[in-house]
KOLKOLDREN-482185 format. One line per field, with one value per residue (C-alpha): x, y, z; residue number from 1; residue in three letters. Coordinates in pm, 1 decimal, padded with zeros to 6 digits. Each point is the difference from the previous one (the first is absolute). Layout:
KOLKOLDREN-482185
px = (X;...)
py = (Y;...)
pz = (Z;...)
num = (NUM;...)
residu = (ALA;...)
end
This chain:
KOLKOLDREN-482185
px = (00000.0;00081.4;-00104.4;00018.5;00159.2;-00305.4;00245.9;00345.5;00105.7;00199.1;00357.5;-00095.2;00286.9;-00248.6;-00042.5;00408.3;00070.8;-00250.8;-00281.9;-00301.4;-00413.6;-00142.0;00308.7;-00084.8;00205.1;00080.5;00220.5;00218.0;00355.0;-00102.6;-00387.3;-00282.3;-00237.8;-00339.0;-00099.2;00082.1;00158.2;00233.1;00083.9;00078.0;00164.7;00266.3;00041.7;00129.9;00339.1;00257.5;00087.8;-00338.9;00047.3;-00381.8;-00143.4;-00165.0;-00233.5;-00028.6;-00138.0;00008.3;00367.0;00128.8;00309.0;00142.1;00061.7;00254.4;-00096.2;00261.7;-00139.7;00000.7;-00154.3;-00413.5;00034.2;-00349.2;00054.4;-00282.5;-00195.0;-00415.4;-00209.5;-00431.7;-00065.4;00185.1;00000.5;00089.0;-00235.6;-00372.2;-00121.4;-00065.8;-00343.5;-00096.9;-00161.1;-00172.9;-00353.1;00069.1;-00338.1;00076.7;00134.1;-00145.5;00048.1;-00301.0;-00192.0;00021.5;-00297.0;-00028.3;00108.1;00307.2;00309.7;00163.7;00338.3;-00173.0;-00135.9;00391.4;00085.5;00352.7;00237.2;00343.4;00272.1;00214.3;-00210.0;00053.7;00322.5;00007.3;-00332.3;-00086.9;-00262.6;-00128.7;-00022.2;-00103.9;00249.5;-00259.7;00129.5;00348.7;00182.6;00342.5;00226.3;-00233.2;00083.0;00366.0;00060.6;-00140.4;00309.8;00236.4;-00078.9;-00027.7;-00363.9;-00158.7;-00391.0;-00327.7;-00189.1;-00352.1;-00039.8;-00346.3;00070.6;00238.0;-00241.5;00021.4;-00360.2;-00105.3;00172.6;-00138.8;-00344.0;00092.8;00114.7;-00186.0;00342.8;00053.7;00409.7;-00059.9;00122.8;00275.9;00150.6;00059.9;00332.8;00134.1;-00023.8;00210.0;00260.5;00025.7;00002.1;00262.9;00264.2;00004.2;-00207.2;-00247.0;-00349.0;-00327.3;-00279.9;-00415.3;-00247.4;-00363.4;-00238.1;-00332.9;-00233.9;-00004.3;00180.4;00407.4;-00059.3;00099.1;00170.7;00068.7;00093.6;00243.1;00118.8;00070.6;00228.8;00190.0;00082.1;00136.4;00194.8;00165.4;00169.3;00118.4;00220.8;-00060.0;-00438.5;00085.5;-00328.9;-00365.6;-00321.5;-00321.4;-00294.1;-00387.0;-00195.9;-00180.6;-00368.5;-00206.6;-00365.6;00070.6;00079.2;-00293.6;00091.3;00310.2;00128.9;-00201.7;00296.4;-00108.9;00198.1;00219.1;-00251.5;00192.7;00053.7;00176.6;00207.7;00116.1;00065.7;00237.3;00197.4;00064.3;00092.3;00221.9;00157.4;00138.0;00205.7;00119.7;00147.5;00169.7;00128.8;00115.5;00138.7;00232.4;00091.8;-00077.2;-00347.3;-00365.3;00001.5;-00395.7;-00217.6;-00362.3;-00189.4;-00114.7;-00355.9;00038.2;00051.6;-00250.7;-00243.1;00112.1;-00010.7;00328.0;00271.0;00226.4;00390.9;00254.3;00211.9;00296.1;-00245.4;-00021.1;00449.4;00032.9;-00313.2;00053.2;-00372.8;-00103.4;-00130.0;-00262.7;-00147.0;00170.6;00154.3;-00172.0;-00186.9;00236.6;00252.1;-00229.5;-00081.3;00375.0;00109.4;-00304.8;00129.0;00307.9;-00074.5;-00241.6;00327.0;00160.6;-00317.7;-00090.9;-00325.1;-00095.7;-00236.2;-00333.5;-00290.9;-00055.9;-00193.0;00124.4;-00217.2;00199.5;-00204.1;00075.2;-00107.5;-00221.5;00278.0;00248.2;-00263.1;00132.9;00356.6;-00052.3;-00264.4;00291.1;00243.3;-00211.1;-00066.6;00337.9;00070.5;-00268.0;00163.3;00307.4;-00158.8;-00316.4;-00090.9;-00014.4;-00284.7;00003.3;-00309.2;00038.3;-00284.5;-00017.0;-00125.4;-00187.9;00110.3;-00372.1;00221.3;00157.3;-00242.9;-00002.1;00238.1;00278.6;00146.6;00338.0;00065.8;00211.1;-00315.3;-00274.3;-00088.6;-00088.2;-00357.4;-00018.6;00186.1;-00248.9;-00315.1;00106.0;00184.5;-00200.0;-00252.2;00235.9;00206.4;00347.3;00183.1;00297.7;00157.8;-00074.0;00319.3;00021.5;00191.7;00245.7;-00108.5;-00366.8;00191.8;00182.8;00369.6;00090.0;-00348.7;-00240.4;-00285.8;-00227.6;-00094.7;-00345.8;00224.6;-00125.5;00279.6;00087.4;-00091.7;-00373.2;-00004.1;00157.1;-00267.4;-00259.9;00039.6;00135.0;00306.7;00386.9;00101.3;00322.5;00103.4;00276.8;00223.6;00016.6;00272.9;-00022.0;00183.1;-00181.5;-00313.5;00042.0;00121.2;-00299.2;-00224.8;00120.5;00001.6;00362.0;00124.9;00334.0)
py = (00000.0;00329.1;00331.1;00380.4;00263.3;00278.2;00282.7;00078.0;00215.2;00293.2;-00035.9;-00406.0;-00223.7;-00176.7;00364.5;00094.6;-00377.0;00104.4;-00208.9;00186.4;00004.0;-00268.8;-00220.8;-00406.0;-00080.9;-00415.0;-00096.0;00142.3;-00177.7;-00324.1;00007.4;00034.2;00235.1;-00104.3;00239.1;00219.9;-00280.9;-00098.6;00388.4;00102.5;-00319.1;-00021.2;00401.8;00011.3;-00159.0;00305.4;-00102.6;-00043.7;-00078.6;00095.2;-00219.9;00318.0;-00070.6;00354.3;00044.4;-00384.1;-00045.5;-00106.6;00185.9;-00060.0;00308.4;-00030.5;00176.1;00054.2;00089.5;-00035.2;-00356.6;00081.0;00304.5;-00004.3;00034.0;00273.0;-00161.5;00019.0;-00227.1;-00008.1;-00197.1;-00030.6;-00381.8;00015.9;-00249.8;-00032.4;-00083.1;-00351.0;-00059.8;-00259.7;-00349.7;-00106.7;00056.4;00014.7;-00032.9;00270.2;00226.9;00382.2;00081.0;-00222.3;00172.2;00361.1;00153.3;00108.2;00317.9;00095.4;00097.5;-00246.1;-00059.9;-00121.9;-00314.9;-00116.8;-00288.3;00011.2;-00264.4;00066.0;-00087.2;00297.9;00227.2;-00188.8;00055.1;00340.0;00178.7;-00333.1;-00114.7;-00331.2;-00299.1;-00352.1;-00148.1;-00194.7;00181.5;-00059.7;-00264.4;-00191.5;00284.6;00267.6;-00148.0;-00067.9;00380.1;00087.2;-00164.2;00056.9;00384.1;-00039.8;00163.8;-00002.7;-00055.7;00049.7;-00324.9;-00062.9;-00356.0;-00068.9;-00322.1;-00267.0;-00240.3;-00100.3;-00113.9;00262.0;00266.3;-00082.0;00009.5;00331.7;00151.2;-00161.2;-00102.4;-00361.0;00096.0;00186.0;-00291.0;-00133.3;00376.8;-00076.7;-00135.6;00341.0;00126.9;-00278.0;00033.9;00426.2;-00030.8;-00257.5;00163.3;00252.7;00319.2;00100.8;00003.2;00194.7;-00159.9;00041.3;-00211.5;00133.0;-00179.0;-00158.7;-00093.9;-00424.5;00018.5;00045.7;00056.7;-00199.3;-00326.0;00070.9;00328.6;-00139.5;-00222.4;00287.9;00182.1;-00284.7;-00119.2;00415.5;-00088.8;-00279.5;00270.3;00190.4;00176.6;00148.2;00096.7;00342.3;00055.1;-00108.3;00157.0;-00156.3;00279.6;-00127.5;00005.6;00298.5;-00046.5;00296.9;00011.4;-00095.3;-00383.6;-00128.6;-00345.2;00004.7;-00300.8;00008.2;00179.4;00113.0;00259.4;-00047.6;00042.1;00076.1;-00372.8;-00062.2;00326.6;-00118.8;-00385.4;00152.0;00163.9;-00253.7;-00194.1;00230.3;00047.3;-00368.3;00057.9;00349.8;-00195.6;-00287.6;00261.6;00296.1;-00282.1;-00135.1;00275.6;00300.5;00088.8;-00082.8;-00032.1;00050.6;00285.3;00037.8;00325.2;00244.6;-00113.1;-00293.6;00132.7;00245.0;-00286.1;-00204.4;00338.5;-00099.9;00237.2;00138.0;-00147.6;00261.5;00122.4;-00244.5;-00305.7;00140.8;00019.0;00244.5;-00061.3;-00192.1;-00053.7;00378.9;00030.5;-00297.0;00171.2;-00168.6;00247.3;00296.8;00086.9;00006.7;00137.9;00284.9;-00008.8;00008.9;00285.2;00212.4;-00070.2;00094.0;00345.6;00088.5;00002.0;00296.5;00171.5;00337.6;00204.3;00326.8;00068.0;00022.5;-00187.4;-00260.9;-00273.7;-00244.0;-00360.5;-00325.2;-00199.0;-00366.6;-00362.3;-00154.1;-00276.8;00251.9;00219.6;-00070.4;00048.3;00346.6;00068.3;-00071.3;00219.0;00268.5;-00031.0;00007.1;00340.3;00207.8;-00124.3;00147.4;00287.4;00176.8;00257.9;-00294.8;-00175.3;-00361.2;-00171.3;-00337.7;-00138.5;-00300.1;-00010.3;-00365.7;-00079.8;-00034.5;00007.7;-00324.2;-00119.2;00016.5;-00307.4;00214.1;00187.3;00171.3;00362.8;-00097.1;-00083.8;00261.5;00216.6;00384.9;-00101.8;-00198.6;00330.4;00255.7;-00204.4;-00061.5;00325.9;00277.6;00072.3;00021.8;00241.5;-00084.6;00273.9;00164.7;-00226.7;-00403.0;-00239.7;-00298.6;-00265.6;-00004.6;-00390.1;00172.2;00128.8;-00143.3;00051.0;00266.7;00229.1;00088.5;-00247.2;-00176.0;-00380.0;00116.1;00213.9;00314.9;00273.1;00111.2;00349.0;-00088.8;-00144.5;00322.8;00187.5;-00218.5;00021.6;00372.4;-00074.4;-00091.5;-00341.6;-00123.6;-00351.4;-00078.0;-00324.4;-00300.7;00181.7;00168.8;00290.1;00078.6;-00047.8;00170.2;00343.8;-00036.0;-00026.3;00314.7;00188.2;00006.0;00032.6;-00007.0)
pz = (00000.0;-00051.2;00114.0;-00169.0;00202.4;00027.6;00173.1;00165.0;00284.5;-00068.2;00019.5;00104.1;-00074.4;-00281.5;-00201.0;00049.8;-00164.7;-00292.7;00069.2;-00155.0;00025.0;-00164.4;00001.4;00080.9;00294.2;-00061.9;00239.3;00295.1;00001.0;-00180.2;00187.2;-00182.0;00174.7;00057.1;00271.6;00288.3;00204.9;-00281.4;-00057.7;00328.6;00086.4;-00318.5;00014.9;00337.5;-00134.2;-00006.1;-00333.7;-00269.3;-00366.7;-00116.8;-00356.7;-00169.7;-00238.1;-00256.2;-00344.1;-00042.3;00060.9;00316.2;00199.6;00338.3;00239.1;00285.1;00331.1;00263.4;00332.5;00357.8;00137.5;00041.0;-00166.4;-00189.4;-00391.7;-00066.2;-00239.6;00025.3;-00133.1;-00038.7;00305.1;00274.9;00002.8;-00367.0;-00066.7;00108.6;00354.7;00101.2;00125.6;00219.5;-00155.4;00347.7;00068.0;00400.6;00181.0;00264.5;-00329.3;00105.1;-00364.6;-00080.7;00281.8;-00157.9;-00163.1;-00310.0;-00183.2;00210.5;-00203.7;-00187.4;00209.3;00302.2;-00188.5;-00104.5;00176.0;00001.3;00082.7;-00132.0;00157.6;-00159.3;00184.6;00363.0;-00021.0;-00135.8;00239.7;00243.3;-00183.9;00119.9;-00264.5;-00000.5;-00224.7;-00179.7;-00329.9;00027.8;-00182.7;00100.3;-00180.3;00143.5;00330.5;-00058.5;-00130.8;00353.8;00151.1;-00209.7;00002.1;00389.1;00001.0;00308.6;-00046.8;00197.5;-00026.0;00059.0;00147.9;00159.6;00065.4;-00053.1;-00039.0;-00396.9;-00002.4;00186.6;-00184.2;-00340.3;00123.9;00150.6;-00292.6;-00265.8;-00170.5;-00060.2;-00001.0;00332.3;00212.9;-00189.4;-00046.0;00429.2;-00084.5;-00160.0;00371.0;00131.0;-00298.9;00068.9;00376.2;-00046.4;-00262.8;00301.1;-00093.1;00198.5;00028.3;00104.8;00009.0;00054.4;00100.6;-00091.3;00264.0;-00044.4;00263.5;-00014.9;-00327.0;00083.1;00390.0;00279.7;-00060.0;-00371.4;00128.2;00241.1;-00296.0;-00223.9;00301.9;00092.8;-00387.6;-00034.6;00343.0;-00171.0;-00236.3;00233.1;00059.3;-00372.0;00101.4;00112.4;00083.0;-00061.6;00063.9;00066.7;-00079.8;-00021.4;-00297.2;-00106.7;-00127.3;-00197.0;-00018.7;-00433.0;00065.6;-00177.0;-00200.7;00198.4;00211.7;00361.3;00230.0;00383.1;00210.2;00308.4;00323.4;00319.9;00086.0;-00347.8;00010.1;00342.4;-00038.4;-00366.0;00221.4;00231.2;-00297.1;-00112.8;00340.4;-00036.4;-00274.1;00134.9;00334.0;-00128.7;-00278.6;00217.5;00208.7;-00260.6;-00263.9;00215.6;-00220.3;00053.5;-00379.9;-00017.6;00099.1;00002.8;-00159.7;00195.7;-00034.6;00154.9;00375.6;-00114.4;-00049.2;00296.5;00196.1;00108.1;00121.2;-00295.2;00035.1;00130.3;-00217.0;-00009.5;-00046.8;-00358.9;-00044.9;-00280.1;-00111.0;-00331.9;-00058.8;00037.2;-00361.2;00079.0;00268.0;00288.3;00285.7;-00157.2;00315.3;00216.8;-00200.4;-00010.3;00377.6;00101.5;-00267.7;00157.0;00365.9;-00151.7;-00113.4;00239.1;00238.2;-00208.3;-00142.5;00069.1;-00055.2;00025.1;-00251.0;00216.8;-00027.0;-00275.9;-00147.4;-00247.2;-00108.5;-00081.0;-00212.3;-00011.8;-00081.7;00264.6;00092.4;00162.4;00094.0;00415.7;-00124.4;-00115.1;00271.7;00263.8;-00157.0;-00013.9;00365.2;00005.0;-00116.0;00154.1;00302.9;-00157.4;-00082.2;00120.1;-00270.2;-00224.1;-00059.1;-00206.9;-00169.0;-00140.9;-00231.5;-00126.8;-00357.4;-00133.3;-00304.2;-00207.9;-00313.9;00073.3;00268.8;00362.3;00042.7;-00211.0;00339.7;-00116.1;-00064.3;-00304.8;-00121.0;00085.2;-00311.4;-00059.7;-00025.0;00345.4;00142.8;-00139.5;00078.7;00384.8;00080.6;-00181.2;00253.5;00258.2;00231.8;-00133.1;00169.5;-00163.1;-00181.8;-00142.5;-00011.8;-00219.7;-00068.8;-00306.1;-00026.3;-00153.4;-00325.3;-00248.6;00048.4;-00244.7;00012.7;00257.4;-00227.1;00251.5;-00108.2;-00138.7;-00240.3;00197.0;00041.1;00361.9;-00148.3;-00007.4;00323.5;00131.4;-00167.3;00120.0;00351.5;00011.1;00189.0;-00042.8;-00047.8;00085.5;-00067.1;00226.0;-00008.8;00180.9;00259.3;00352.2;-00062.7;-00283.9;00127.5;00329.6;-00202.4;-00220.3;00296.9;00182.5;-00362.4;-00037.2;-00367.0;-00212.2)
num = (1;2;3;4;5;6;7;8;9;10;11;12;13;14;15;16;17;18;19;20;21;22;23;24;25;26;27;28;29;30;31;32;33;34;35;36;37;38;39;40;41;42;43;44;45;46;47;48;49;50;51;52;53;54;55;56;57;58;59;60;61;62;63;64;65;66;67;68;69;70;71;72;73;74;75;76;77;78;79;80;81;82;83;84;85;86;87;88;89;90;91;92;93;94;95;96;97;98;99;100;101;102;103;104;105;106;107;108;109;110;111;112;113;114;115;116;117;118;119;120;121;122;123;124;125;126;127;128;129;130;131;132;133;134;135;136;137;138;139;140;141;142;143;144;145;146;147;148;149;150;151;152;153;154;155;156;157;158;159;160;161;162;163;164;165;166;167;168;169;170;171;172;173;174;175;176;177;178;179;180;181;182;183;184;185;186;187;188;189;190;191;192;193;194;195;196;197;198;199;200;201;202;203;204;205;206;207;208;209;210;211;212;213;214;215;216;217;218;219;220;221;222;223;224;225;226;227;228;229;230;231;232;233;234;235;236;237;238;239;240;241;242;243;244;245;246;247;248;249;250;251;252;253;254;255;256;257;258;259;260;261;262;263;264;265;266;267;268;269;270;271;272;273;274;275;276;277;278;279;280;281;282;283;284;285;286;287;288;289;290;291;292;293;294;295;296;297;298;299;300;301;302;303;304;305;306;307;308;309;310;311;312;313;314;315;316;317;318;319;320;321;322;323;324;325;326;327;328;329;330;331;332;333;334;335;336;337;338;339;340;341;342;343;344;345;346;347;348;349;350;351;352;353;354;355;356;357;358;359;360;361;362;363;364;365;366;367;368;369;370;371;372;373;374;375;376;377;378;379;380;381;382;383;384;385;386;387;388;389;390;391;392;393;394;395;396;397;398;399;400;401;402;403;404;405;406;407;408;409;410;411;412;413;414;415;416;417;418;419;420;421;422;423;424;425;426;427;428;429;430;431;432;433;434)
residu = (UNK;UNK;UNK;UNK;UNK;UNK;UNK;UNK;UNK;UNK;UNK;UNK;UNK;UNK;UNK;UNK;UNK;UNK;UNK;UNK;UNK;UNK;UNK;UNK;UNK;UNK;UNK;UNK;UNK;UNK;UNK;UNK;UNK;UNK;UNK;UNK;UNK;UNK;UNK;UNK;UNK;UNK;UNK;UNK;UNK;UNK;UNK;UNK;UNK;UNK;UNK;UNK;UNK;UNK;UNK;UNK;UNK;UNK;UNK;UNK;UNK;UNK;UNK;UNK;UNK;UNK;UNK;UNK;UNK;UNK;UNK;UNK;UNK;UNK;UNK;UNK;UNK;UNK;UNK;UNK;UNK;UNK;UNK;UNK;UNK;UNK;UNK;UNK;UNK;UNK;UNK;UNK;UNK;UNK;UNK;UNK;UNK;UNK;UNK;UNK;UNK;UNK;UNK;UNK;UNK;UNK;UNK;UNK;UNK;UNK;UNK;UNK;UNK;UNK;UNK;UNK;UNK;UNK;UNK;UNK;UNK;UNK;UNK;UNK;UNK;UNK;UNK;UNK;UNK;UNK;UNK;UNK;UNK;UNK;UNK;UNK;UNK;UNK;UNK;UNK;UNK;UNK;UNK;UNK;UNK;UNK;UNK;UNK;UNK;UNK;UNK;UNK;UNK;UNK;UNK;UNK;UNK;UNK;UNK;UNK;UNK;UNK;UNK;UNK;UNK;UNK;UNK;UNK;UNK;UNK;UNK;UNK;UNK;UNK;UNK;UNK;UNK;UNK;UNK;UNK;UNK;UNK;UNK;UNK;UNK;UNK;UNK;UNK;UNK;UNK;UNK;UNK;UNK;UNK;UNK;UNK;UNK;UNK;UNK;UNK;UNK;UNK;UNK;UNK;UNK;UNK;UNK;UNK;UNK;UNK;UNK;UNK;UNK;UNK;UNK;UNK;UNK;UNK;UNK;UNK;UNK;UNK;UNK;UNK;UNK;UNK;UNK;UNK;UNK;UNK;UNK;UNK;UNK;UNK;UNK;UNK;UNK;UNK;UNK;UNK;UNK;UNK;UNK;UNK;UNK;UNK;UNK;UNK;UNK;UNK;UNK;UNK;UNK;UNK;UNK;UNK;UNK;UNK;UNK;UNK;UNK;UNK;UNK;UNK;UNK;UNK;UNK;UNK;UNK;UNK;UNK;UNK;UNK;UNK;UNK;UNK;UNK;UNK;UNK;UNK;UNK;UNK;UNK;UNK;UNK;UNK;UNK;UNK;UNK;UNK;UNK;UNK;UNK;UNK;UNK;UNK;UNK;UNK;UNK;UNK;UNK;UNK;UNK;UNK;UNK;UNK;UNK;UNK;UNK;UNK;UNK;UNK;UNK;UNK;UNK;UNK;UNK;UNK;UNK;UNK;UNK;UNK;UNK;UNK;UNK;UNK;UNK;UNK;UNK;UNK;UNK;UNK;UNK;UNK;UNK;UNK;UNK;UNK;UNK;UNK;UNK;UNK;UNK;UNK;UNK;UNK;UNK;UNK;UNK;UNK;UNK;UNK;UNK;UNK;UNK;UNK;UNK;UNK;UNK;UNK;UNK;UNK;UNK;UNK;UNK;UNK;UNK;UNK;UNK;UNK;UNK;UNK;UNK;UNK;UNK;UNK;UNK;UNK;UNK;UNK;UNK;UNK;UNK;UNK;UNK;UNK;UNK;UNK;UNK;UNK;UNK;UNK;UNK;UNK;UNK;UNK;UNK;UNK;UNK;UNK;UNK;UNK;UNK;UNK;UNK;UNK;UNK;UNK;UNK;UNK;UNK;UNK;UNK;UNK;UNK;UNK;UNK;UNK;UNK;UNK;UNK;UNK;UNK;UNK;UNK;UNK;UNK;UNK;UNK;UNK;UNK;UNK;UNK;UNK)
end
């Protein structure tokens, strides 16, 4: 395969060699290039001898450089090639439980392993072939792996992927040529629960010390599963008894290798109504992205700042709006600091997700139109904080495709989304800005 160079950065090592817009890059140093992994893994060599393909006559260009210095050359996508989506038709899949008419992105299933290694993507593997697999170790990628179980059977029902069991044995064969792993379990009620659960953790045990982490987070069910396999939700019994499971594994592994290796999400103990871990159950908190240690990350960063925070800006009123599951979390903490501080004044409201359903509790989750409907014929004070988690990463557009704008303008007041982080969250409470 080859790819067409689309652009160069000025004064790049590629455009001082001579390489040009709309050249056909062919190989790197004897390598043809299929995509981004190939590229950034045979350009790193201080010494490149690039296969130029111009005009229908090939030429080599020589590239002297420092070792990772990037080359400068741009291409359409940043893969280079297309995305991978994913061939499993997992019953617990929230994809499938999305209505209708939402922008076209969020209905991508994506399962490439590329991207895992590049942004932490989680993939199944089912896609992957033998070479796929041995590239992986002999570029020394480090991948995000989502296991479910390790029961073959099991896993193929799971996923709806007939391959899905035997593609186990690529976990075994990565863990084992020493790279590490992260991995996720997503949990069903009396599907991959208790003893196949216990299975699952003790089979990812086997491999260590190369798990680096797992997480076990339950299953999330919208109010669109109609036709979909019959899935329940942890009750408070279930969300308890998975964490005792999971606090096997974390002895006998903190024990031995100095790790508890597997963490339960956040909603779990939230379920159970179960104390949150201190801080140093969670280590450096390799699961953070999967929603495990986010509370009391948050909690301890706010206890944090409140020790050094100062206010003198006279009365005020902010509103946190969150997802019904931490709704307590964020009620403490803003107990918390109007005890800190008494010209302050903190309402929390939790907002039901009717978009979803009532069962979706999150605030990654809660759209503009779930925000509007349950907040506009109230009192919100001065100011409304939000999390971050409501937009998409790189503009303020809610799920439902609303802009914060029209939010703002809906309720008459300024919004603030504020990050999963204390410090931030205490400033934007008592109004400071940067």
């Amino acid at each position: 395969m080859a790819v067409e160079v689309t652009g160069l950065d000025r004064h790049g090592h590629a455009e001082r060699a001579g390489v040009i817009a709309g050249d056909i890059l062919i190989s790197i140093n004897g390598h043809e290039i299929e995509d981004v992994l190939d590229y950034m893994f045979y350009a790193a060599e201080s010494r490149t001898d690039l296969l130029i393909e111009r005009g229908g006559e090939q030429l080599t260009i020589k590239i002297r450089k420092s070792e990772y210095d990037d080359l400068g050359m741009q291409f359409e996508s940043f893969l280079m090639d297309n995305k991978r989506s994913c061939s499993n038709n997992c019953i617990f899949c929230f994809i499938d439980q999305m209505p209708p008419g939402m922008r076209e992105t969020l209905y991508f299933k994506d399962d490439d392993a590329r991207l895992s290694f590049l942004q932490g993507n989680y993939v199944t593997l089912t896609n992957l072939t033998d070479k796929d697999v041995q590239r992986i170790i002999d570029m020394r990628l480090n991948i995000n792996v989502s296991v479910h179980t390790t029961n073959p059977e099991l896993r193929v029902k799971m996923m709806h992927n007939r391959f899905a069991g035997e593609k186990l044995k690529y976990i075994r064969q990565i863990a084992e040529s020493g790279l590490m792993l992260n991995c996720q379990i997503v949990c069903c009620p009396g599907i991959n629960d208790g003893d196949e659960l216990r299975r699952t953790l003790n089979d990812l045990y086997d491999l260590m010390p190369n798990i680096q982490s797992v997480a076990v987070v339950p299953v999330g069910l919208t109010k669109f599963r109609k036709g979909l396999y019959p899935l329940t939700l942890f009750n408070k019994e279930g969300a308890a008894r998975t964490i005792d499971i999971i606090g096997e594994v974390q002895e006998k592994s903190f024990e031995k290798y100095g790790t508890r290796m597997a963490f339960a999400a956040d909603e779990f103990y939230l379920t159970a109504e179960r104390p949150l871990p201190e801080g140093d159950f969670y280590e450096d908190y390799p699961q953070y992205e999967n929603g495990v240690g986010l509370c009391r990350s948050l909690i301890d960063e706010v206890h944090s700042a409140l020790e050094t925070a100062e206010y003198e800006g006279g009365e005020r009123t902010v509103t946190i709006a969150c997802g019904t599951a931490v709704y307590p979390v964020q009620k403490g903490l803003a107990e918390d600091i109007m005890s800190a501080f008494s010209d302050i004044k903190v309402q929390v409201i939790p907002i039901v997700n009717h978009f979803f359903g009532e069962t979706i509790t999150v605030t990654g989750l809660i759209t503009a139109g779930d925000l509007i409907d349950q907040l506009k014929d109230k009192d919100l004070g001065d100011e409304l904080l939000i999390s971050k988690q409501m937009l998409k990463a790189d503009e303020p557009i809610f799920l439902d495709d609303m802009h914060l704008d029209d939010v703002r303008e809906a309720l008459g007041i300024k919004i603030t989304p504020t990050a999963n982080d204390g410090f931030e969250y205490v400033d934007a409470v008592l109004g400071i800005e940067y």
